[in-house]
C-alpha positions as CSV (number, residue, x, y, z in Angstrom):
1,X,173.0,83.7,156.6
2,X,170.2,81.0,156.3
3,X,167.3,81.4,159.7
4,X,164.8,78.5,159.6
5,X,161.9,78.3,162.7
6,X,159.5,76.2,163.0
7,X,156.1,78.3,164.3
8,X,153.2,76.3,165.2
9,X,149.6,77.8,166.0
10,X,148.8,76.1,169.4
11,X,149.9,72.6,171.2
12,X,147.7,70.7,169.0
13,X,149.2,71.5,166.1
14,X,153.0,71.5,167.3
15,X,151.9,67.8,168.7
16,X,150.2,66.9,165.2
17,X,154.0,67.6,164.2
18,X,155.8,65.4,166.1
19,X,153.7,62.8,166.0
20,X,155.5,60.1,163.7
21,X,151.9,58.9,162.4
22,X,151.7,62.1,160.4
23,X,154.8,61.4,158.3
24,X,154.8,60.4,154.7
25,X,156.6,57.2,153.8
26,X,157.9,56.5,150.1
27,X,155.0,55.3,148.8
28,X,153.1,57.3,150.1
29,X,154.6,60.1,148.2
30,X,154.7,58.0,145.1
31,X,151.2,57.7,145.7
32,X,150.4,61.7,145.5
33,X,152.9,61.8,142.6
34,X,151.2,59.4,140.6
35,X,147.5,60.6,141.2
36,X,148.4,64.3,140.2
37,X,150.0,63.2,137.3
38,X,147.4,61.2,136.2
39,X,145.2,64.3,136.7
40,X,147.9,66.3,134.4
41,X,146.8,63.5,131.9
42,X,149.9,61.4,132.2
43,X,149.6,57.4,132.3
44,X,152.7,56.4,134.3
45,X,153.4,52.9,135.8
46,X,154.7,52.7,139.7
47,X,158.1,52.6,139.8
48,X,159.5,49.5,141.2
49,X,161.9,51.3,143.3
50,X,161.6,55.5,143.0
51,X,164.8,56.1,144.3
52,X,167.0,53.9,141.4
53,X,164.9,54.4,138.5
54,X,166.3,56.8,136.3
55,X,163.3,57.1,134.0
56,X,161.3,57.8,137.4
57,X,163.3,60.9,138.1
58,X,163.9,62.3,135.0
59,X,159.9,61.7,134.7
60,X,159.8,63.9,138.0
61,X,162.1,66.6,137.1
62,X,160.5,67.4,133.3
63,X,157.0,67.5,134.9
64,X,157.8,68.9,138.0
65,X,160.8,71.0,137.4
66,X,164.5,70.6,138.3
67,X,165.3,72.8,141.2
68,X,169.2,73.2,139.2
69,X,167.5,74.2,136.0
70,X,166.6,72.1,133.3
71,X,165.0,69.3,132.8
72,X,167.9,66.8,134.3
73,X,169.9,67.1,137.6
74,X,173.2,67.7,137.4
75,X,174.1,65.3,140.2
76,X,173.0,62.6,138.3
C-alpha cells in the first residue's frame, strides 16, 4: 500500500504551490545540476538537449547515484 499527502503549513504556502511560477523548467534544473557539480569540482559542458544525451545521463547517475543500483539505468 503506497499513501502520499500533500500537507502544507497555511494558505500562503499551499498557494505558493500551485502557483505555476514556482515550477522548475528543464533548464532550470540543468542549471542547479551544473552549478553543484562544478562545486563538486567537475567541469561539465551544458547538454544540448538533457533528455537524449546519453553521456549527460550516465554523467547524472555516476555522480548522483542510480536509483536501480549502479552506476547505469537499466531502462536504458
Amino acid at each position: 500500500m503506497l499513501w502520499k499527502a500533500y500537507v502544507f503549513k497555511d494558505e500562503t504556502h499551499l498557494a505558493s504551490f500551485e502557483n505555476p511560477a514556482f515550477n522548475l523548467d528543464a533548464d532550470q534544473v540543468v542549471d542547479i545540476f551544473l552549478d553543484d557539480m562544478e562545486t563538486r569540482g567537475l567541469s561539465i559542458s551544458r547538454p544540448s538537449d538533457p533528455f537524449e544525451a546519453p553521456q549527460w545521463r550516465n554523467l547524472l547517475q555516476t555522480t548522483y547515484g542510480s536509483p536501480f543500483g549502479g552506476a547505469k539505468s537499466p531502462f536504458y
